[in-house]
C-alpha positions in Angstrom: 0.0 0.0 0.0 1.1 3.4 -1.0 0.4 6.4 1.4 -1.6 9.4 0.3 -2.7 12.5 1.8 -6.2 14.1 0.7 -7.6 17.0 1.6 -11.4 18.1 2.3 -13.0 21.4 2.3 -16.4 21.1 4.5 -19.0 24.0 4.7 -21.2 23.5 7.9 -23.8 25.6 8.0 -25.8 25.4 11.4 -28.0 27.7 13.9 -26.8 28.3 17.3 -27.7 29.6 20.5 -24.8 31.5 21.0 -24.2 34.9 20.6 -20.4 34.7 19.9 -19.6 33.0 17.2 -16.3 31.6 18.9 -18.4 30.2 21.8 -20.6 28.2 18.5 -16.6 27.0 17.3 -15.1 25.8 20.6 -18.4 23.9 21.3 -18.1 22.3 18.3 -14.6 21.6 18.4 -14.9 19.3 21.9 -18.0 18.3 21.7 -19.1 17.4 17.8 -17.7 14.6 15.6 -16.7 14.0 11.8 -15.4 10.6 10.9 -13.7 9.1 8.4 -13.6 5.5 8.7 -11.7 2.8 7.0 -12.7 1.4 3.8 -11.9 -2.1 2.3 -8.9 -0.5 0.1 -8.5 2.4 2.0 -7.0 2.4 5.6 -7.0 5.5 7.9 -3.8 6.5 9.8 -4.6 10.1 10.4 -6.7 13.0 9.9 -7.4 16.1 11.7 -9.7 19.6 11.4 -8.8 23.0 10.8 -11.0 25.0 12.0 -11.7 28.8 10.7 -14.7 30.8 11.2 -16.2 33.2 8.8 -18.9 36.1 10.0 -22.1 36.3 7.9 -21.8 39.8 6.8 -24.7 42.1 8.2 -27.2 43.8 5.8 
Protein backbone atom coordinates (compact mmCIF):
# COMPACT_ATOMS: atom_id res chain seq x y z
CA UNK A 1 0.00 0.00 0.00
CA UNK A 2 1.07 3.35 -0.95
CA UNK A 3 0.43 6.42 1.44
CA UNK A 4 -1.65 9.44 0.30
CA UNK A 5 -2.67 12.53 1.79
CA UNK A 6 -6.24 14.07 0.72
CA UNK A 7 -7.60 16.99 1.58
CA UNK A 8 -11.44 18.13 2.33
CA UNK A 9 -12.99 21.44 2.25
CA UNK A 10 -16.42 21.07 4.54
CA UNK A 11 -19.00 24.03 4.73
CA UNK A 12 -21.24 23.51 7.92
CA UNK A 13 -23.84 25.64 7.98
CA UNK A 14 -25.80 25.44 11.41
CA UNK A 15 -28.03 27.68 13.88
CA UNK A 16 -26.78 28.34 17.33
CA UNK A 17 -27.71 29.61 20.50
CA UNK A 18 -24.82 31.54 20.96
CA UNK A 19 -24.18 34.86 20.57
CA UNK A 20 -20.41 34.65 19.86
CA UNK A 21 -19.57 33.01 17.20
CA UNK A 22 -16.32 31.64 18.94
CA UNK A 23 -18.36 30.23 21.76
CA UNK A 24 -20.55 28.23 18.49
CA UNK A 25 -16.57 27.03 17.26
CA UNK A 26 -15.10 25.78 20.58
CA UNK A 27 -18.42 23.87 21.34
CA UNK A 28 -18.10 22.32 18.33
CA UNK A 29 -14.62 21.61 18.45
CA UNK A 30 -14.86 19.34 21.88
CA UNK A 31 -17.99 18.27 21.67
CA UNK A 32 -19.08 17.38 17.85
CA UNK A 33 -17.68 14.60 15.61
CA UNK A 34 -16.66 14.00 11.83
CA UNK A 35 -15.45 10.64 10.95
CA UNK A 36 -13.72 9.09 8.36
CA UNK A 37 -13.60 5.52 8.72
CA UNK A 38 -11.65 2.84 6.99
CA UNK A 39 -12.72 1.35 3.77
CA UNK A 40 -11.90 -2.12 2.27
CA UNK A 41 -8.94 -0.53 0.10
CA UNK A 42 -8.52 2.35 1.96
CA UNK A 43 -7.00 2.40 5.62
CA UNK A 44 -7.02 5.51 7.89
CA UNK A 45 -3.78 6.48 9.81
CA UNK A 46 -4.65 10.07 10.39
CA UNK A 47 -6.72 13.04 9.94
CA UNK A 48 -7.38 16.09 11.68
CA UNK A 49 -9.71 19.60 11.36
CA UNK A 50 -8.82 22.96 10.85
CA UNK A 51 -10.97 25.01 12.03
CA UNK A 52 -11.70 28.81 10.72
CA UNK A 53 -14.67 30.83 11.21
CA UNK A 54 -16.23 33.18 8.80
CA UNK A 55 -18.86 36.12 9.96
CA UNK A 56 -22.10 36.30 7.90
CA UNK A 57 -21.83 39.79 6.80
CA UNK A 58 -24.68 42.05 8.22
CA UNK A 59 -27.15 43.80 5.80
Amino acid sequence: MKTEELFFIVRIELNTDHENINDTLQEMEKQSRFLMTDTPHVKVINSEILTTKTRTQKN
